[in-house]
C-alpha positions as CSV (number, residue, x, y, z in Angstrom):
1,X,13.5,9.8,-12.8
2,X,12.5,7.2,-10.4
3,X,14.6,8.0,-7.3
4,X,12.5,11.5,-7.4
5,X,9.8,9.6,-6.9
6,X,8.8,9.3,-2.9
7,X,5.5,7.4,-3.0
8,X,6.1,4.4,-1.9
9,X,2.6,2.6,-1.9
10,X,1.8,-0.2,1.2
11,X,0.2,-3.6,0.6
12,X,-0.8,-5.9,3.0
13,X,-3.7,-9.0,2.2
14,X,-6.9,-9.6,3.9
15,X,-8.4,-12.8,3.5
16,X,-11.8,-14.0,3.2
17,X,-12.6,-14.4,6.5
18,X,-11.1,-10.9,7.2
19,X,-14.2,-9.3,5.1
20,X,-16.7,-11.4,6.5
21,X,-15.9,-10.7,9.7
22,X,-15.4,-7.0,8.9
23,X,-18.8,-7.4,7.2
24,X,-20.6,-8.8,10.3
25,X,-19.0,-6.7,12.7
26,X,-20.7,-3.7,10.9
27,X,-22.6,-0.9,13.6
28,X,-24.0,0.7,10.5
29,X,-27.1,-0.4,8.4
30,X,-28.1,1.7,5.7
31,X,-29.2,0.8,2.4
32,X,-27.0,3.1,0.4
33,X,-23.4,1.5,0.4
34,X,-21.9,4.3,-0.4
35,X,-22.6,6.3,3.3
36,X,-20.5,3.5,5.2
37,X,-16.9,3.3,4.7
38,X,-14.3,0.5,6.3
39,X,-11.3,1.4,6.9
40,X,-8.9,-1.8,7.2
41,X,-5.9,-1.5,9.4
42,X,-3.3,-3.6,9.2
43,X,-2.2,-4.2,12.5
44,X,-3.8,-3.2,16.2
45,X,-3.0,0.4,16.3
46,X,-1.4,0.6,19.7
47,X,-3.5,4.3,20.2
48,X,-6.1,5.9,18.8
49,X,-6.7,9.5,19.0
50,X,-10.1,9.6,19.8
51,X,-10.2,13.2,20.6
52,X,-8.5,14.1,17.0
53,X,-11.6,11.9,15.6
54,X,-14.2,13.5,17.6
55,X,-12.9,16.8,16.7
56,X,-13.4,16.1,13.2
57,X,-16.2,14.3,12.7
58,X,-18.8,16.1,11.0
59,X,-21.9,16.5,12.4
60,X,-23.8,13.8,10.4
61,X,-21.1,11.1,10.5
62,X,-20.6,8.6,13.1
63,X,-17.8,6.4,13.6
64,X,-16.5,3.0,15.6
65,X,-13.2,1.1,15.6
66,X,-14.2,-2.6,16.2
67,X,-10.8,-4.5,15.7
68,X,-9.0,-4.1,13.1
69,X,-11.7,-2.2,10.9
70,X,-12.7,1.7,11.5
71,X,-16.2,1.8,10.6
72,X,-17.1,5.9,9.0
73,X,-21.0,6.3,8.3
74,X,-20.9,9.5,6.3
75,X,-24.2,10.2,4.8
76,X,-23.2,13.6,3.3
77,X,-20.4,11.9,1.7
78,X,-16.6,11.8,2.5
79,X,-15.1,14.0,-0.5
80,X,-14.7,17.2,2.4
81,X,-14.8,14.9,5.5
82,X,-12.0,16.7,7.8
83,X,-12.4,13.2,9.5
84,X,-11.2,11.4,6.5
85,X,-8.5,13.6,5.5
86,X,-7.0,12.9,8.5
87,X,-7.6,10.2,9.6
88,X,-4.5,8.5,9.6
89,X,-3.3,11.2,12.5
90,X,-5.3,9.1,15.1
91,X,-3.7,5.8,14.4
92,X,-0.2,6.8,14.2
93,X,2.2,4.1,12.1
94,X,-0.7,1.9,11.3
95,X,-1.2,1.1,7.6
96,X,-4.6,1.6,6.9
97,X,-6.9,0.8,3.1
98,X,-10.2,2.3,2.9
99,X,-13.2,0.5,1.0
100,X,-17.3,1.3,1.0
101,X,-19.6,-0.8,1.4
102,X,-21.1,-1.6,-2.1
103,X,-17.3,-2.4,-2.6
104,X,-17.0,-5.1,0.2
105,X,-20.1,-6.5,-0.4
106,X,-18.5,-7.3,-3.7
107,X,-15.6,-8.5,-3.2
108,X,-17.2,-10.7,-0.6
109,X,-19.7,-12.1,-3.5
110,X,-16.0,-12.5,-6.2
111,X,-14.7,-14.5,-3.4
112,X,-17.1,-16.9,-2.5
């Protein structure tokens, strides 16, 4: 049964000083952690399709790619974001782990 199986899940490790960072580097205030995604990647994408992003983006989100992290405010939400379905299209072969906000500030508070 296994060898039908084709998902074949990545894992790489970010650090504490990798979430503070990301966490400091943040464009987007907002109050409700939910809205503001980060998007980890695991290496320097080497392009990013900016037009593919732009092209997507719904007209309420916003976006910005500050090192390693692509930063997504979505204030409608990101369950139908064409942007977040595909955004793995605009950093081809990058490995990439998506958290919101409420969930880094935690993590940030469980390793300190």
């Amino acid at each position: 049964m296994r060898k039908n199986l084709v998902f074949k899940p990545a894992v790489f490790i970010l650090n504490r000083a990798d979430f503070k960072k990301a966490e400091a580097n943040n464009p987007f205030q907002n109050e409700n952690g939910k809205t503001i995604h980060f998007f980890f990647l695991e290496e320097d994408p080497k392009s990013i399709n900016y037009e593919l992003l732009d092209s997507l983006k719904g007209g309420s989100e916003e976006y910005q790619v500050i090192e390693k992290v692509f930063y997504l405010y979505a204030p409608d939400g990101i369950g139908r974001s064409k942007l977040v379905e595909k955004i793995g299209k605009a950093f081809p072969g990058v490995t990439m782990t998506a958290r919101n906000l409420n969930t880094i500030n935690k993590l940030i508070e469980m390793i300190a």
